[in-house]
KOLTIRO-767055 format. One record per atom (N, C-alpha, C): residue in one letter; x, y, z. Coordinates in pm, whole numbers, plus 32768, in hexadecimal, padded with zeros to 4 digits. Example, Ala and Ser with C-alpha at 12.3 -4.5 7.8 and 13.67 -1.06 7.14 Angstrom:
2
a85277DC7830C/a84CE7E3E830C/a85287EB6830C/s85057F1F82C4/s85577F9682CA/s850A80038313/
! end
This chain:
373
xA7460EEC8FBA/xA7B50EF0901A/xA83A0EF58FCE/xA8AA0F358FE5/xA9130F428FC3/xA9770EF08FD9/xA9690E728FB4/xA9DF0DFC8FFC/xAA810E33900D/xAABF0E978FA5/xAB3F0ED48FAD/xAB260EE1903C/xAAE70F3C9073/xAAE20F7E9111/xAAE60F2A915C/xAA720EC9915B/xAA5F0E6E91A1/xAAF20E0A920A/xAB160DD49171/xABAB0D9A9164/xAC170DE391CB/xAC100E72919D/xAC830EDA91C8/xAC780EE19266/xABF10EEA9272/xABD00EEC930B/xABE30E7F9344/xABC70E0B931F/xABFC0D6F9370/xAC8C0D7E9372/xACD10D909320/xAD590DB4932E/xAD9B0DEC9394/xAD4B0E5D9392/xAD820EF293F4/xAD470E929479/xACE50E559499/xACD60E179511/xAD200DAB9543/xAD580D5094DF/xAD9C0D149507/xAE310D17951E/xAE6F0D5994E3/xAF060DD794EA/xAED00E199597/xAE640E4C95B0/xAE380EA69661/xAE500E15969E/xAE170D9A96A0/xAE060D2496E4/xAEA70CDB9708/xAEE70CE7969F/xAF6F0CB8968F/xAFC50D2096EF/xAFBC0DA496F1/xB00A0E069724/xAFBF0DFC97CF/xAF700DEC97D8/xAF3E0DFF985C/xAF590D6898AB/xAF4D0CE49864/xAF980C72989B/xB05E0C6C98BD/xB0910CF3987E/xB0EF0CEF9853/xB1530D6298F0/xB0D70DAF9925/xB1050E1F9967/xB1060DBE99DF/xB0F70D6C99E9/xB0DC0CF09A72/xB10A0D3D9AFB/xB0CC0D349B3C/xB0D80CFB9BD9/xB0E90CA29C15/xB0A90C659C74/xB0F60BD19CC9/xB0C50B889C6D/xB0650B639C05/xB05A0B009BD1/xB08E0AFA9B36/xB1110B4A9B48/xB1680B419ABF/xB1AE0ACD9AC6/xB1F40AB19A66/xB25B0A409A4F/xB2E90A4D9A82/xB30709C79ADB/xB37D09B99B46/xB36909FB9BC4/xB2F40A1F9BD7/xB2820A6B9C87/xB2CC0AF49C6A/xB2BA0B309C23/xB2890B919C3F/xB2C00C109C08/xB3380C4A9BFD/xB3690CBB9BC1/xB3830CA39B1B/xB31F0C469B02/xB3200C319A7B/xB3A30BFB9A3A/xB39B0C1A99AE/xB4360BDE9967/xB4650C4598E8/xB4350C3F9892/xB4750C5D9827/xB45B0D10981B/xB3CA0D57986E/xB3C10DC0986C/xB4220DFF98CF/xB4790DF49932/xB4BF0E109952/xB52C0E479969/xB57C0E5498BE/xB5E40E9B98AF/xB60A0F1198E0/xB6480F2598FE/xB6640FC19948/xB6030FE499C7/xB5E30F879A06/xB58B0FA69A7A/xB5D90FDF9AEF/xB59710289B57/xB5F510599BB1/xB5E00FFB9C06/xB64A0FEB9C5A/xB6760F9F9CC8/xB68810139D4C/xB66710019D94/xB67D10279E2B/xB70A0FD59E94/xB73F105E9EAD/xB7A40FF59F0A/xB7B910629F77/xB7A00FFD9FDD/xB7A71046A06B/xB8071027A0B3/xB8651063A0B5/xB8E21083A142/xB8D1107EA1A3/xB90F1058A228/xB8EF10A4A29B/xB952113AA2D1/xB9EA1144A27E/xBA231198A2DD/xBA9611A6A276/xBAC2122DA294/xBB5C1249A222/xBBF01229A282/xBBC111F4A306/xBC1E1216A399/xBC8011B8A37D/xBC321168A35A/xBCA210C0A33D/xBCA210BDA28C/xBD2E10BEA289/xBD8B1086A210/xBD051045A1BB/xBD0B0FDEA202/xBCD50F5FA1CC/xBC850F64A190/xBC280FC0A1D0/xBB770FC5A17D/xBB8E104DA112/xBBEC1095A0EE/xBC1410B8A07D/xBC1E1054A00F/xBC791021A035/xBCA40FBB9FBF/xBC1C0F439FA3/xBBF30F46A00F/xBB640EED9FB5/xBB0A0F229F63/xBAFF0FC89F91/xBAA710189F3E/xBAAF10359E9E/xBB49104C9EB8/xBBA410829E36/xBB990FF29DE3/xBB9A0F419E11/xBB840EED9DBD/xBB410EE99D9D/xBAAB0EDC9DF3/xBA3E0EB89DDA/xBA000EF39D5F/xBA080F7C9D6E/xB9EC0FD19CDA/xBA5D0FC79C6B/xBAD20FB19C8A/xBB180FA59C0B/xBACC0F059BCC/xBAFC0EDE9C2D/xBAA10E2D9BDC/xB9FB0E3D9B92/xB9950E679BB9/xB9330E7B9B83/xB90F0EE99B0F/xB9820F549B1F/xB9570FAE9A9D/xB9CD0F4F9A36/xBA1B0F009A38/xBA7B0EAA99C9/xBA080E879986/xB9A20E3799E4/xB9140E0D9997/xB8BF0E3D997A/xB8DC0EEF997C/xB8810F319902/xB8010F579963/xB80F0F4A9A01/xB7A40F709A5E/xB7CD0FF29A88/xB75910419AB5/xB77910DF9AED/xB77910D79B93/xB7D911119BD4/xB7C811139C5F/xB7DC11789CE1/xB77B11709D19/xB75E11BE9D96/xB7CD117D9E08/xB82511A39E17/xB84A118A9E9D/xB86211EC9EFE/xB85E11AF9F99/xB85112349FDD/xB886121DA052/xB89D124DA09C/xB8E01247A119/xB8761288A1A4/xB882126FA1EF/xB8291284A27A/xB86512B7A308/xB8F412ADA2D3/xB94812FCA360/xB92C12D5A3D6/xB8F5124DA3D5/xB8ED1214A447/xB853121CA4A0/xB7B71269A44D/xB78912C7A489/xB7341255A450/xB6BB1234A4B1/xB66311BCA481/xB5FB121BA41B/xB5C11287A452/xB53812C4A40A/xB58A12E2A36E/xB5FD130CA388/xB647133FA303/xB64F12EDA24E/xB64E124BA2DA/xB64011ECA276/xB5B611D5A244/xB56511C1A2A1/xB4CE11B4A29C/xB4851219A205/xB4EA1289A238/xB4AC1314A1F0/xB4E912D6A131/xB55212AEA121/xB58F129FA0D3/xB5781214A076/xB53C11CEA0E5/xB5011132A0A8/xB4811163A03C/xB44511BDA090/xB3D011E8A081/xB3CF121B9FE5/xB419129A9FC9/xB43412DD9F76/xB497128E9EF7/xB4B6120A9F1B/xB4DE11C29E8C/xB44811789E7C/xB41711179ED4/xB39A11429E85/xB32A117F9E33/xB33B11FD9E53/xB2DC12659E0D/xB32A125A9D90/xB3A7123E9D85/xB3FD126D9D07/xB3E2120E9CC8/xB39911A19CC9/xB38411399C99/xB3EE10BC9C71/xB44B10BA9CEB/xB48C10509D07/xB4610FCE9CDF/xB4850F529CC0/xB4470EE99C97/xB48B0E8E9CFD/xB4FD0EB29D29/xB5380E509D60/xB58B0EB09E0D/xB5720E739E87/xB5B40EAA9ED4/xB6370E4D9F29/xB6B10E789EF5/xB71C0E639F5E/xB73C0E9F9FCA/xB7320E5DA044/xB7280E7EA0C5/xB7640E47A12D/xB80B0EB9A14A/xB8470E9CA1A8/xB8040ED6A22C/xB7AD0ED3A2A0/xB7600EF7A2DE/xB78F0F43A35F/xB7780F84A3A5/xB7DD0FEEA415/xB7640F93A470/xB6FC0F87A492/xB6CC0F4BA508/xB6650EDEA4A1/xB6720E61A4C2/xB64B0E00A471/xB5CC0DE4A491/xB56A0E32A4E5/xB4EB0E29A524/xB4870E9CA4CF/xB4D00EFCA49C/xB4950F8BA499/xB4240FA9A41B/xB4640F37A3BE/xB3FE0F7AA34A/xB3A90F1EA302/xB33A0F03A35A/xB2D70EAAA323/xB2990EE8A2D9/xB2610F6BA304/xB1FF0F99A29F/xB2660FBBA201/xB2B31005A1F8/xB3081003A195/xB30B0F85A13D/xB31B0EFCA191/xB3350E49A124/xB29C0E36A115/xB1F90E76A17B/xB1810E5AA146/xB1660E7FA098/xB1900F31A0D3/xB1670F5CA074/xB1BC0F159FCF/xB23C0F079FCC/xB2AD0EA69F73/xB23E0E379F39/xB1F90DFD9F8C/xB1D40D8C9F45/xB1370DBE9F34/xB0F80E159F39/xB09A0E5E9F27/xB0B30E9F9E7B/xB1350E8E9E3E/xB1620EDF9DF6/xB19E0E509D95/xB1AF0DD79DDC/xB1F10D819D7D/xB25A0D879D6F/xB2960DD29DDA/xB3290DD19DF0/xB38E0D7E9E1E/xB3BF0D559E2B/xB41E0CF09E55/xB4B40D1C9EE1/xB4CF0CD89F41/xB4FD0D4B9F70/xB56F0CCD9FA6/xB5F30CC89FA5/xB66A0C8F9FB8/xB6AF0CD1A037/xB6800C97A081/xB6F90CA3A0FC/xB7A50C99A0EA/xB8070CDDA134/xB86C0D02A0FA/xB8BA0CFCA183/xB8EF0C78A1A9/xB95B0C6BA210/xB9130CA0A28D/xB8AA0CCAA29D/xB8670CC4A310/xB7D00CB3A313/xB7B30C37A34B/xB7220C14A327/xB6C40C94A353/xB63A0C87A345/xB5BF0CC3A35B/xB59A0C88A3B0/xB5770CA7A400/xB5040C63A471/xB4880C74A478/xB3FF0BF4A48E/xB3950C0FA4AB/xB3150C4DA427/xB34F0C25A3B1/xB2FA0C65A363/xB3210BD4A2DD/xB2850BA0A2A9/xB2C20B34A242/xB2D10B67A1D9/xB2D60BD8A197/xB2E40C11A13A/xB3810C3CA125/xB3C90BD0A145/xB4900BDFA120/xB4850B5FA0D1/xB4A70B5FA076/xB4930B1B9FE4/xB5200ACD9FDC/xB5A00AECA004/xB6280AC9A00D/xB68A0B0CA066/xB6DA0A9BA08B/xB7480AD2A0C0/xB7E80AAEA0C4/xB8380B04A085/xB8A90B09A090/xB91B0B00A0F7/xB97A0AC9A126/xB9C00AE6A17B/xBA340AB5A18D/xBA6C0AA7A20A/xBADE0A49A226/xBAAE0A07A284/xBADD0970A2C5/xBACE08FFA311/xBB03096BA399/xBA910998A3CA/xBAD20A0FA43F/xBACC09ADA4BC/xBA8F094BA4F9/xBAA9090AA551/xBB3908DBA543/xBB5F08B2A4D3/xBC04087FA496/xBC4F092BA4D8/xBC430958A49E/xBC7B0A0DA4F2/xBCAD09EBA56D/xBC3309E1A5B3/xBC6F09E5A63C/xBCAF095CA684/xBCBD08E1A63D/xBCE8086EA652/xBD8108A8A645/xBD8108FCA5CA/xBE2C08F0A586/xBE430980A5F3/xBE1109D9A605/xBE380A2FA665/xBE570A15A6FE/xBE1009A6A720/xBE480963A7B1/xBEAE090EA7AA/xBEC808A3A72A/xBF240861A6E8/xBFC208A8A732/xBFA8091AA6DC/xC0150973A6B7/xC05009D5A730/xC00B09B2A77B/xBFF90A11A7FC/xC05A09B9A868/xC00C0911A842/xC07D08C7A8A3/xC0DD0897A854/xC0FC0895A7AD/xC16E08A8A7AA/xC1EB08C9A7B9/xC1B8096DA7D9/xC21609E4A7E0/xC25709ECA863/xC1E30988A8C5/xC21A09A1A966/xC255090CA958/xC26A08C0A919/xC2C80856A90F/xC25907AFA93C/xC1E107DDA962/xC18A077FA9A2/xC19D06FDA938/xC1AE0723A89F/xC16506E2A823/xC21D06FDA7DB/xC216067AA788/xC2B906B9A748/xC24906F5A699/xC2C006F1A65A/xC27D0712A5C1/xC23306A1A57A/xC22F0644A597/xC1BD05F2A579/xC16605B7A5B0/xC13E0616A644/xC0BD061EA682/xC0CA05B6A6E4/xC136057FA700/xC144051BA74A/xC1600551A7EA/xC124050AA859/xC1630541A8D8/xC1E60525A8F1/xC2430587A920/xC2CE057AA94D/xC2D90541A9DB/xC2420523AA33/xC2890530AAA4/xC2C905AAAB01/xC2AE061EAADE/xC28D068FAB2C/xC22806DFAB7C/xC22206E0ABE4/xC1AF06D8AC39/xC1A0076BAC8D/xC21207C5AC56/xC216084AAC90/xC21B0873AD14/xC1CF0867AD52/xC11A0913AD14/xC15F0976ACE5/xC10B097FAC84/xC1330A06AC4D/xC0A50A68AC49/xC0AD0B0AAC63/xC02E0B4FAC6F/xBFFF0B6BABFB/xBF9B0B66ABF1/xBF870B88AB55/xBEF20BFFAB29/xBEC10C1FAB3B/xBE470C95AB2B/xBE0C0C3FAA81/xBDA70C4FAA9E/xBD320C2EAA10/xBCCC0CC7A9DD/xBCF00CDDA93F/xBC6A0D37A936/xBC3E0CFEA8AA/xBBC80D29A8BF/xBB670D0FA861/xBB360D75A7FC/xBAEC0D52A795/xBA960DB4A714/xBA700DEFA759/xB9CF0E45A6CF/xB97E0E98A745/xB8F50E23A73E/xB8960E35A798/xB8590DF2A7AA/xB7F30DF1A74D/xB7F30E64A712/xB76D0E66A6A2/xB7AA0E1DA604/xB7F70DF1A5E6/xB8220D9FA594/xB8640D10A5D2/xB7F10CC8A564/xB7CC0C20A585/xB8780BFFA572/xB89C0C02A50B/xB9580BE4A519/xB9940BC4A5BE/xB98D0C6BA5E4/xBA020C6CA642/xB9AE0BF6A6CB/xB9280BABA6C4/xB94D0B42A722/xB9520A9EA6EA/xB9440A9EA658/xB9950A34A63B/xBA3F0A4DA648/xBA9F0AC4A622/xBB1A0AB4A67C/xBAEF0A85A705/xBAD20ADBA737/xBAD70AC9A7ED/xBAC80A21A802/xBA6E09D9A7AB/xBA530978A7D8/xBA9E0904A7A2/xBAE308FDA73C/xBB2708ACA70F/xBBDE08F6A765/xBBC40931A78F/xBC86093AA801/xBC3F0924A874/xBBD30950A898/xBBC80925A933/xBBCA086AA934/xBB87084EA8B8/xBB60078FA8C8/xBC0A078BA8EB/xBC330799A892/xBD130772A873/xBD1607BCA8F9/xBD0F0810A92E/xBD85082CA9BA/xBD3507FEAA29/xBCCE07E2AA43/xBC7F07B3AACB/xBCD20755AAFD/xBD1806DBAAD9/xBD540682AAFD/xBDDC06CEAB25/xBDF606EDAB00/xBE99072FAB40/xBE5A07BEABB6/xBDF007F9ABC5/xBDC00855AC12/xBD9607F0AC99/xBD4C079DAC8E/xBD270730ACE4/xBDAE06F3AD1D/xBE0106C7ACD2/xBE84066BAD30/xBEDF06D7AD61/xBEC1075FAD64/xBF1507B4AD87/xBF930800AD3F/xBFA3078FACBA/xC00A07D4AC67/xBFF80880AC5A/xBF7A0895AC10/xBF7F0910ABF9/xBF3E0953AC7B/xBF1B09D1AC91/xBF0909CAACED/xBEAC0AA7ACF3/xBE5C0AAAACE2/xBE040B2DACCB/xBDFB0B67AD3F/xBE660BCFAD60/xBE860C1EADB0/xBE140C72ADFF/xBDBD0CA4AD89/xBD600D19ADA9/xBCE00C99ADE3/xBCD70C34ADA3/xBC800BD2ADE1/xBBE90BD0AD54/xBC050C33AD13/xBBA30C7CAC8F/xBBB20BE6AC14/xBB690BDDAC24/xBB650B80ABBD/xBAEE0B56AB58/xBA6D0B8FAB68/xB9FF0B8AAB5E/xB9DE0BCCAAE8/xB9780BC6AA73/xB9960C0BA9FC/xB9700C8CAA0D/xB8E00C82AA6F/xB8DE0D31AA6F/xB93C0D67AADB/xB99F0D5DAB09/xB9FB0D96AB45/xBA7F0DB2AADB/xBA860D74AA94/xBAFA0D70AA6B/xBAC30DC0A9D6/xBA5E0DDBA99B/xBA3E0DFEA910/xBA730E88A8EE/xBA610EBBA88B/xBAA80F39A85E/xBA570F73A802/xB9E50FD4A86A/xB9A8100CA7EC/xB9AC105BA752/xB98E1037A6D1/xB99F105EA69A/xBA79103DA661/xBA920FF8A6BD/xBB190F98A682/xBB53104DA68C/xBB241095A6E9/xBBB01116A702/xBC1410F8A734/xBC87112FA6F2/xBD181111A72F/xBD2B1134A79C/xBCF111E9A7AD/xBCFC1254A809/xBCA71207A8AB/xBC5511ACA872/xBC1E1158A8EF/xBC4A10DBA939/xBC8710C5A8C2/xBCEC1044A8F9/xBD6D1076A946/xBD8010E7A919/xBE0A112EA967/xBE001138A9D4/xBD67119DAA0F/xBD7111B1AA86/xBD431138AAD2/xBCE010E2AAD8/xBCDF1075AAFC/xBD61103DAB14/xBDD61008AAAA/xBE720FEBAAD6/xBE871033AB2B/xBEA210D6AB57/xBEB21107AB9A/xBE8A1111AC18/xBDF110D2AC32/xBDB310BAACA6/xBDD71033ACD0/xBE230FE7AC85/xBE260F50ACCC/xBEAC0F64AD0B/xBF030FBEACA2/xBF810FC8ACE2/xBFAE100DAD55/xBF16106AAD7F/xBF17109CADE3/xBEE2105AAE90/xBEA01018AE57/xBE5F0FD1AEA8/xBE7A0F63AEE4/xBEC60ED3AE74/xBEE20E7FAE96/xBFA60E65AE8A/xBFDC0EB2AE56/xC0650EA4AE1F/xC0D30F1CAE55/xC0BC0F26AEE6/xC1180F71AEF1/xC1770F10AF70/xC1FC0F3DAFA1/xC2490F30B00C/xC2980EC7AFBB/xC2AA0ED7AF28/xC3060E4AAF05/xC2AE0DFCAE92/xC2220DCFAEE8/xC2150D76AE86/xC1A40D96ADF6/xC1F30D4AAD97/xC1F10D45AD04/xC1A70D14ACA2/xC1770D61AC45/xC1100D34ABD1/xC1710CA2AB8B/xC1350C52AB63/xC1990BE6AB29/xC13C0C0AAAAB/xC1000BFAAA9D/xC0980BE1A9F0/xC0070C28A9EA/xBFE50C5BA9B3/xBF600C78A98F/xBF3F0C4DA8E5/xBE950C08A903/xBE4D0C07A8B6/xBE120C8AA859/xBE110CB4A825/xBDD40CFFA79D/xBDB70CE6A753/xBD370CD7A713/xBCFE0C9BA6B5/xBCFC0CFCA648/xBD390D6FA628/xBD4A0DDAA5C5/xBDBD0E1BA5CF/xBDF10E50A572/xBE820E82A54E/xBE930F38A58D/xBE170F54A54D/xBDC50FF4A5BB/xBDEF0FFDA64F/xBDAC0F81A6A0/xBD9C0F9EA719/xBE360F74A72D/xBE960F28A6FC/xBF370EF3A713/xBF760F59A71F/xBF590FB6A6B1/xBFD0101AA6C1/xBF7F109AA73F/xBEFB1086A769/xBEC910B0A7BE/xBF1A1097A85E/xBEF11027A82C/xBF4A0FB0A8E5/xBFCF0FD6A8F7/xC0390FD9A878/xC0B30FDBA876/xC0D31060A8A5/xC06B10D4A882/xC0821176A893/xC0711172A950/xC0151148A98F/xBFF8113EAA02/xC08310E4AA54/xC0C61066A9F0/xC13A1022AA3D/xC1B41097AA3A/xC1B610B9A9DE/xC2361127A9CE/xC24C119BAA30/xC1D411B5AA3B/xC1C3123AAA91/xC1B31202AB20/xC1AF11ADAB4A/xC1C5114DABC9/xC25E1145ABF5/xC2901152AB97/xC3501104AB82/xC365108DAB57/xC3021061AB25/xC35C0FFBAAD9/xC3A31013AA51/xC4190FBEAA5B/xC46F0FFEA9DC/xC42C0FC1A960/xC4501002A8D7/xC3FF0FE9A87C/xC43F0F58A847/xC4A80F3BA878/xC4F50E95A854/xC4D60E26A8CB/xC4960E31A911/xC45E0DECA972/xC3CF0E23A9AA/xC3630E13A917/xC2E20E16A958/xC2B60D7EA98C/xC2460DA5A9BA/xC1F20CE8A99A/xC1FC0CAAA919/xC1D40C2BA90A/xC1740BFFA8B5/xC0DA0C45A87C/xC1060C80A824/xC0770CA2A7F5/xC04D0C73A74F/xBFCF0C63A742/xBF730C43A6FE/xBF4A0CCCA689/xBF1D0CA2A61D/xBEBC0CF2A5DF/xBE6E0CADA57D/xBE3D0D08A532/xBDE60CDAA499/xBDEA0D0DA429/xBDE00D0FA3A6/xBDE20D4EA329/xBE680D88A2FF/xBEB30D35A32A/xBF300D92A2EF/xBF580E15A2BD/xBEFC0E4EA31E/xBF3F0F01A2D7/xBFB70F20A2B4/xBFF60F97A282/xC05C0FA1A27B/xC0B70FB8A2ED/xC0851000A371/xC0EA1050A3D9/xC0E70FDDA40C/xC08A0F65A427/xC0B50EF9A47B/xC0FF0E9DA445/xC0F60E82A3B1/xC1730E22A38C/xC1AD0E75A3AB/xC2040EFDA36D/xC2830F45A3B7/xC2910F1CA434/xC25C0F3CA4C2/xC2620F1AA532/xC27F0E86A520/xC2450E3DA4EA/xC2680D9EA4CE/xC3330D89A4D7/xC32E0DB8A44A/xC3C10DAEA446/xC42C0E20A466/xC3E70E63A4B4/xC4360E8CA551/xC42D0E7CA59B/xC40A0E12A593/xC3E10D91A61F/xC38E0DD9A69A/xC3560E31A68A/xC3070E70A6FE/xC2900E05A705/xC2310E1BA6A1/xC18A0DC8A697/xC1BC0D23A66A/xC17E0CBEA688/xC1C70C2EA6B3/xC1980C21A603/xC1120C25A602/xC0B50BD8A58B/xC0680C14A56B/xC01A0C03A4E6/xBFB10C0BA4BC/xBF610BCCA461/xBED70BE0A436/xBE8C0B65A3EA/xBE860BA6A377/xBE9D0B7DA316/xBE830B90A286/xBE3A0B56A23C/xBDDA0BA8A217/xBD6D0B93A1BD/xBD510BF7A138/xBD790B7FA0F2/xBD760BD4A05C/xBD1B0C1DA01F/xBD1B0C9EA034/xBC7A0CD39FF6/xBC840CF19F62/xBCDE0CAF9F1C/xBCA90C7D9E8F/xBC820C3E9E6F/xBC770BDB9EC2/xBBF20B3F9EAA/xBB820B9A9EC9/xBB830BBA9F6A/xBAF50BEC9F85/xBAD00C429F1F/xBAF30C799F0C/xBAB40CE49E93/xBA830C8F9E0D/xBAE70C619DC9/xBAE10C1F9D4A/xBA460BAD9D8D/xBA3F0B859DD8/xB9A00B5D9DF1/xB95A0B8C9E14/xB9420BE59E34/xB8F30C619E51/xB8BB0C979DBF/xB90C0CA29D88/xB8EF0CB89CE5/xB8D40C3E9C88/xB9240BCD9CA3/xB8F00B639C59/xB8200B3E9C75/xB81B0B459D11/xB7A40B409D43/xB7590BAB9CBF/xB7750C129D07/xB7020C899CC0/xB6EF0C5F9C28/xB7380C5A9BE3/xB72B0C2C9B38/xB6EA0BB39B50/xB7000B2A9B99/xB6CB0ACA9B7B/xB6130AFD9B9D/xB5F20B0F9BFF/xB55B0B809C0F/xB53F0BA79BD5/xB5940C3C9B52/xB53C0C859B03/xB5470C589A67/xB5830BB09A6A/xB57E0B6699F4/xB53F0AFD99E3/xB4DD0AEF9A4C/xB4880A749A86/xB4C60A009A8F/xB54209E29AD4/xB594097A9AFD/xB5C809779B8F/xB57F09169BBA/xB59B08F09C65/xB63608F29C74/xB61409449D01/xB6CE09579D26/xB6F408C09D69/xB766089F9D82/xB7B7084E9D9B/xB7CF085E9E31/xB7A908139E6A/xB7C108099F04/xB83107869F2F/xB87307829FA7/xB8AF07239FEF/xB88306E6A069/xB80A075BA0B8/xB7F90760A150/xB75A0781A134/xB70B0709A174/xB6950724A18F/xB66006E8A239/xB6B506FDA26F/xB68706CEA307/xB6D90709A372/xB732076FA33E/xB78107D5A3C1/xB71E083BA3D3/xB6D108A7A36D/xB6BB0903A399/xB621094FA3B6/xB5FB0925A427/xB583092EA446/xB56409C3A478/xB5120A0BA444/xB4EF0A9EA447/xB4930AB4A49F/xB4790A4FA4CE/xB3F90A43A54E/xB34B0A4BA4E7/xB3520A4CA494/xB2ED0A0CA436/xB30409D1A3C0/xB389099FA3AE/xB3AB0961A332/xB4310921A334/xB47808DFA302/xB4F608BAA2DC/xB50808FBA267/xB54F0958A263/xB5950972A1C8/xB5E1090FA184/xB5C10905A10B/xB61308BAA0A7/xB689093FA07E/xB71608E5A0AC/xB7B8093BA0DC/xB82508FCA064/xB8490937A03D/xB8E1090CA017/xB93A095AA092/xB99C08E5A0A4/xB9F80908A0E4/xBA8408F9A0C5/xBADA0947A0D8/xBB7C092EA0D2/xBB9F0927A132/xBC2F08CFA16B/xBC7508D8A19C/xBD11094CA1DF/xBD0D0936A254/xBD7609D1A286/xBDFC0966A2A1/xBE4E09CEA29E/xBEE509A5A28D/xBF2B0A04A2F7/xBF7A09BFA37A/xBFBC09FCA3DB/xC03C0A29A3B0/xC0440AD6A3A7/xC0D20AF9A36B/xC13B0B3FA430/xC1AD0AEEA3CE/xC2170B3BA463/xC28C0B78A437/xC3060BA3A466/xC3520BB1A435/xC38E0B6EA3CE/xC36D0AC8A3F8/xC3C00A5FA385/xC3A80A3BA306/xC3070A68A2E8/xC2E80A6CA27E/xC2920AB2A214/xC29B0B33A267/xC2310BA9A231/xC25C0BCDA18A/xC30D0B89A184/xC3260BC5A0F0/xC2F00B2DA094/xC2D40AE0A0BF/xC2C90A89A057/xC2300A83A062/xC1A30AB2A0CC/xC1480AC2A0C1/xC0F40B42A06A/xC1630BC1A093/xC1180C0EA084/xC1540C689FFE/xC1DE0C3D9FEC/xC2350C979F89/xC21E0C4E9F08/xC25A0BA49F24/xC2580B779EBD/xC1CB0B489E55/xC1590B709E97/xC0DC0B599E6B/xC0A40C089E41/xC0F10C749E23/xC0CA0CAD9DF3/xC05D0D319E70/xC0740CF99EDB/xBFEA0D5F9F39/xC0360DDD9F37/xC0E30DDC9F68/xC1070E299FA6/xC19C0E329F1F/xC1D30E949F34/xC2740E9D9ED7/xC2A10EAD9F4B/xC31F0E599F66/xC3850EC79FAE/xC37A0F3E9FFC/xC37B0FA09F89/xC38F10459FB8/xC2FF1056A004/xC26C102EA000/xC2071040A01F/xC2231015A0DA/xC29D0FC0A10F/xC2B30F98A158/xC3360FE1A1CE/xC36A103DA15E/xC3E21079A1A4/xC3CA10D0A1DA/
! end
């Protein structure tokens, strides 16, 4: 027998044994997308829409933050179109994605897509809008969105004087009319808003302060599919037709998005109201045309939520996964997917108005000035 060979061959088998413990699946080190083989792995990141500002700028972070760390990335956009995404979830898989970020267009839609993910040892991070109904969502990112719609009803009876600036009642009892709309219904978000402003205004809707003209108050009455502006318009337009004519007057509307605001406001304008005496209105995400409208006092408010945190954890997440180090959570008992609670980090939202959009939004770097003029 030739012991040289012999030797060479135990070698060569144990170098195959080492490399094949090494290519891991779910039972790699830190669960699962392994650690140190990882470098340059592709990441998956799923959009829902180019329509809103907003989910640009998460896209454009999310990948600037993960290729800094030397990762390759798929991101993609879905135009709002559920199969589009489905089709696209699909196809970063095949590409051999290791990791999926997933801002979701209908949060019900892609089970088989997160089966197959963990069929694959994939890992898959929810992204400011949970997943529903499938236990295979591994994390989730977001903002305290019940807080959303607390600070959006907050701000709502601020603006109509109900509440002074430090949330206190003045002792104003109105009525004032006010219209409510909501997300779209296929994202879990828009009824934690709905439900954290309806808890805050029920008490002033009940004693008559405020006072819901159209009588609509209900979430599927009031929702906005797909968060279209163009739907929130005509809807404004149908309330103003319906319930607001011979005199009497919109005092405030709810909007839980900055989209459907300058939607509502297009429908108040074209009604006659002057653009220096709209309602009280509401929004979300600080786009740019609605701060403008902000401090041209047309749109009352809006919620600001920094999507450089969200992102920068979105990416902190993914590296801690494909380096076998458990991500960092805050929230393990808000977000129930209807088969799981996700383990969430969450941030906090910040109500911007005219009085302080420059020291929220300028002096922290979101916005310059000129991005505002």
């Amino acid at each position: 027998m030739n012991i040289k060979k012999v030797l060479l061959g135990a070698a060569a088998l144990g170098v195959a044994v080492s490399l094949a413990a090494c290519s891991g699946g779910r039972g790699g080190t830190g669960g699962d997308s392994g650690s140190g083989d990882n470098k340059g792995a592709l990441v998956g990141v799923a959009m829902p829409t180019k329509t809103s500002e907003r989910w640009i700028k998460d896209g454009d972070a999310v990948k600037s933050g993960l290729e800094k760390l030397g990762y390759k990335v798929d991101l993609e956009y879905a135009d709002d179109k559920i199969p589009q995404q489905v089709q696209q979830i699909s196809n970063m898989l095949t590409k051999g994605a290791k990791i999926l970020i997933v801002a979701s267009i209908d949060g019900t839609a892609l089970s088989d897509q997160l089966d197959q993910a963990a069929e694959q040892g994939v890992k898959v991070i929810a992204y400011d809008r949970l997943i529903n109904g499938n236990k295979n969502v591994d994390y989730y990112t977001t903002f305290d969105n019940y807080k959303v719609g607390v600070d959006q009803a907050t701000s709502l009876l601020t603006g109509l004087g109900v509440l002074d600036a430090d949330g206190k009642e003045t002792g104003e009892k109105g009525p004032f009319n006010v219209e409510l709309f909501a997300g779209s219904p296929d994202d879990n978000n828009a009824t934690f808003f709905y439900n954290g402003a309806m808890d805050t205004l029920k008490k002033y809707i009940d004693d008559g302060t405020l006072v819901v003209g159209s009588g609509q108050t209900g979430f599927t009455q009031v929702a906005t599919l797909r968060w279209d502006p163009a739907t929130a318009q005509k809807r404004m337009q149908d309330l103003i037709a319906s319930t607001y004519s011979g005199g009497k007057k919109v005092d405030g509307v709810l909007s839980p998005y900055d989209g459907l605001s300058i939607g509502i406001i297009s429908a108040l304008t074209s009604a006659g109201y002057a653009t220096d005496a709209l309602p009280i209105i509401t929004g979300q995400d600080a786009e740019a045309a609605s701060v403008k409208s902000i401090i041209a006092g047309q749109q009352y408010s809006t919620i600001y939520k920094d999507t450089r945190q969200l992102a920068d954890e979105a990416v902190k997440m993914a590296d801690d996964l494909l380096t076998g180090t458990k991500p960092e959570v805050n929230d393990t008992k808000s977000y129930d997917n209807k088969v799981k609670v996700v383990p969430t980090f969450l941030f906090q939202p910040t109500v911007v108005t005219k009085d302080n959009y420059k020291k929220v939004l300028v002096d922290s770097g979101y916005y310059t000035e000129a991005d505002l003029k």
